[in-house]
C-alpha positions in Angstrom: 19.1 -15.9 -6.2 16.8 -13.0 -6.2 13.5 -13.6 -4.1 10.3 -13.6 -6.1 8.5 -9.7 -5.1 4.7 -10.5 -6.3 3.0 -7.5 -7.4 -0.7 -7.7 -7.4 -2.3 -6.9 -10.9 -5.3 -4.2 -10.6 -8.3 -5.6 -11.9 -10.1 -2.4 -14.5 -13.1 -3.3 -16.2 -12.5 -1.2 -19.3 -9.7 1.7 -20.3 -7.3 2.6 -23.0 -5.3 -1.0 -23.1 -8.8 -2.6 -24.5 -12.6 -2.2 -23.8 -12.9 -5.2 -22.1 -11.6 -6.5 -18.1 -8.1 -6.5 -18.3 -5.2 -6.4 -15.6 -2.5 -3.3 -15.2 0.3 -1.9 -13.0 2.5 0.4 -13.6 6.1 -1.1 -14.5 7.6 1.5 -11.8 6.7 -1.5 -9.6 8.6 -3.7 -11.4 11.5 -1.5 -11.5 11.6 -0.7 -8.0 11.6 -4.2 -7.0 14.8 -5.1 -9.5 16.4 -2.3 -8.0 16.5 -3.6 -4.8 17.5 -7.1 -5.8 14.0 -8.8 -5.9 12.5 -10.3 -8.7 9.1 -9.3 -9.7 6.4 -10.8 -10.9 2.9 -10.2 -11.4 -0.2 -12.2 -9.2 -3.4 -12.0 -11.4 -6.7 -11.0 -9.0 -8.3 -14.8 -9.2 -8.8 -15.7 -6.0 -7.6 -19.7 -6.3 -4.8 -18.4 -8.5 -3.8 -15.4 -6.5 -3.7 -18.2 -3.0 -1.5 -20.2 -5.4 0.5 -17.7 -6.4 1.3 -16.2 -2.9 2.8 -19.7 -1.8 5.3 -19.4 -4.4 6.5 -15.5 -3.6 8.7 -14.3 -0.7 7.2 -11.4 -0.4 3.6 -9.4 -1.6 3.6 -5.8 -3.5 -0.3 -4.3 -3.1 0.0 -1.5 -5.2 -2.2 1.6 -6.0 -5.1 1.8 -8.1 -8.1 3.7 -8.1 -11.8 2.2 -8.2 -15.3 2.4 -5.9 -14.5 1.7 -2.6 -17.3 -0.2 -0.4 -19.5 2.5 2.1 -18.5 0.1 5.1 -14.8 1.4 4.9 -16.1 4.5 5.9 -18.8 4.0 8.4 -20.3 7.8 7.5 -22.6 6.9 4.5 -20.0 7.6 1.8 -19.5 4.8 -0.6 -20.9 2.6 -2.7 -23.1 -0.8 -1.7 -21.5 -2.7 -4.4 -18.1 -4.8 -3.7 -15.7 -4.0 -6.6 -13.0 -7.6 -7.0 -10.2 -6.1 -5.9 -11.2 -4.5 -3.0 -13.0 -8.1 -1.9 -9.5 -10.2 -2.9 -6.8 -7.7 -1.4 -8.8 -7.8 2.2 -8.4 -11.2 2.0 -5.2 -11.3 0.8 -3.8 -8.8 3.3 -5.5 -11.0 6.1 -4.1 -13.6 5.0 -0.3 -12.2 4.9 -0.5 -10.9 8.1 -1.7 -13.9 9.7 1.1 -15.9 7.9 4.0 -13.5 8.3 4.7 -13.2 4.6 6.3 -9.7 3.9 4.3 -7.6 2.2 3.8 -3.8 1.0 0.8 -1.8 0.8 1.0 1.2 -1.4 -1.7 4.4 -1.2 -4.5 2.3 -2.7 -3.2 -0.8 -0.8 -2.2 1.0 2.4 -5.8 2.3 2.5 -7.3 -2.0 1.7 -4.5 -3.0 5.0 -6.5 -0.2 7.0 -10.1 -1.9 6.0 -9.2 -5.3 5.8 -8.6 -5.0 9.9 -11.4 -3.2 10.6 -9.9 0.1 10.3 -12.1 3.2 8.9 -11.1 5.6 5.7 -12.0 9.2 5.5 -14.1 9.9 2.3 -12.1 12.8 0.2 -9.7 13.8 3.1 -9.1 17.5 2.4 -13.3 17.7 2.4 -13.8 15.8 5.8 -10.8 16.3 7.9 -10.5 19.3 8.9 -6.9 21.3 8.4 -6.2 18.6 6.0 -3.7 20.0 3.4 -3.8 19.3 -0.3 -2.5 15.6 -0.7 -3.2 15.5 -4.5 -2.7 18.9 -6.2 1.3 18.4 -6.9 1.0 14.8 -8.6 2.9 11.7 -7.9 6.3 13.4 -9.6 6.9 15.7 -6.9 7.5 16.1 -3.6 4.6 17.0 -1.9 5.1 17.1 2.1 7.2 15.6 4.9 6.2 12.7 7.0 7.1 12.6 10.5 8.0 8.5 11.6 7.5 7.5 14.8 10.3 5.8 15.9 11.0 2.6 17.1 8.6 1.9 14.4 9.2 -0.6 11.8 9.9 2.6 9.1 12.1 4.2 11.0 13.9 1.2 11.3 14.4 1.0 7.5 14.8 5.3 6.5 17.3 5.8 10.2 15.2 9.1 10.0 12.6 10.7 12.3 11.4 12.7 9.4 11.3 12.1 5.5 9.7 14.1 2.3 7.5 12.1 0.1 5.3 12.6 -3.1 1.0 12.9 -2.7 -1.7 11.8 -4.7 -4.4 10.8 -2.9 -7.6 11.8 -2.1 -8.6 9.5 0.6 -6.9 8.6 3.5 -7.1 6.4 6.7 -9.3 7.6 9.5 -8.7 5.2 12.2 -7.0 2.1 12.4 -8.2 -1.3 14.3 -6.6 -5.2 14.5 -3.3 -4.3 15.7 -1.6 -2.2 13.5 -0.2 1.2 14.5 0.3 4.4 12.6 3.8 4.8 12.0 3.7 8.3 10.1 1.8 11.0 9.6 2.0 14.3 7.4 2.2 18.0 9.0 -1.4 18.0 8.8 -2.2 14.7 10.9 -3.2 12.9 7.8 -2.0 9.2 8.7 0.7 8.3 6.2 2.2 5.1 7.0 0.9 1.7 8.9 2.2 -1.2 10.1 1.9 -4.2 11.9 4.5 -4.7 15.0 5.8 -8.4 15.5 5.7 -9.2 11.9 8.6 -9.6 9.8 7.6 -6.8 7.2 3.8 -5.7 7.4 3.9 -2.0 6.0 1.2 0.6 4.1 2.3 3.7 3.3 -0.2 6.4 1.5 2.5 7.9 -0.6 3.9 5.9 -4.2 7.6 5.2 -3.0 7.9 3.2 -6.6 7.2 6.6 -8.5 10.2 8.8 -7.1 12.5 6.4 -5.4 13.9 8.6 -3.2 16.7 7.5 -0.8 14.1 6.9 2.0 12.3 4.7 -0.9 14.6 3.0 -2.0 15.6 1.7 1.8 12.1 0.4 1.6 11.9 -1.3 -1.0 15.3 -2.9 0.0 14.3 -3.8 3.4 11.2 -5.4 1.9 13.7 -7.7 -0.4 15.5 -8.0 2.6 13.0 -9.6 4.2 11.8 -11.8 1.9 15.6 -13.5 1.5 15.4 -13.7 4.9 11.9 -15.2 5.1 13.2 -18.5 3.0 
């Protein structure tokens, strides 16, 4: 039987589906998961649902999304004071995974929540605040936009078998610093970390980059390995 990949829904409070809160992800997701021989479904942002749903998936999808990020993820006076829900949820679902050893994958918007959530710091518009950052945003998501050098012996070189792979960029944040164990396990020519991870676990990763967009072959090995995991994990 396929494992059950959840994919958590990003919460908007108004776009072009209908004027009022609604959940969406992009079926790239879903069809990344399938793919790879998971089965995925989505886990609404309700905090005694989402806990409910997590103990009946294998393994956890964070995906990207973009809305107002909290000023303490930056710790330079960028930011807003307000919490947005699914920046407050995925903290404490990422937390939460890590501290149970449920597999999961955080993607540019999620790898950036798995940097906060353990006390890790973003940089506000990377390009404007890091400097000799390149452009991580002007290609778009459908091409390739740099390489990313993996550290190896790292949990993503384990699953690509390459020191060095080429991924898409759209992002204009990224992390600044990481804290709580984890360990930067890529970065772009720039410096600009590009992929996370916590060692010891089973399968803790955030990358910045949207491996469900492209599916390249170093992708699609993660996306597999992730599946992987979860079989493994029952």
């Amino acid at each position: 039987m396929r494992p059950l990949i959840g994919i958590v829904m990003d919460w908007v409070e108004k776009g072009s589906f209908s004027p009022r809160p609604h959940y969406a992800v992009r079926d790239s997701y879903f069809k990344a998961v399938w793919a790879a021989g998971g089965l995925p479904v989505g886990l609404p942002l309700l905090a005694d649902a989402l806990n409910a749903a997590v103990d009946n998936v294998q393994a956890v999808i964070v995906p990207g999304g973009d809305y107002p990020s909290p000023g303490r993820w930056y710790g330079d006076g960028h930011g807003g004071a307000e919490e947005h829900p699914r920046g407050e949820m995925n903290e404490a679902l990422l937390r939460r995974l890590i501290a149970e050893n449920k597999p999961f994958l955080a993607i540019c918007a999620g790898h950036q929540e798995l940097c906060a959530a353990t006390g890790g710091l973003l940089w506000w518009k990377v390009k404007e605040s890091l400097k000799g950052a390149g452009e991580h945003r002007g290609g778009g998501p459908m091409v390739l936009g740099h390489k990313v050098k993996v550290e190896p012996g790292s949990l993503l070189h384990a699953l690509v078998g390459a020191e060095e792979i080429e991924v898409n960029s759209h992002h204009y944040e990224a992390v600044r610093e990481v804290a709580g164990g984890l360990v930067v396990s890529g970065r772009a020519p720039d410096g600009v970390i590009e992929a996370i991870e916590v060692p010891g676990k089973t399968f803790a990763l955030g990358v910045q980059w949207h491996p469900e967009i492209l599916l390249t072959e170093a992708d699609r090995l993660i996306f597999q390995g992730l599946v992987q995991a979860a079989g493994g994990s029952n």
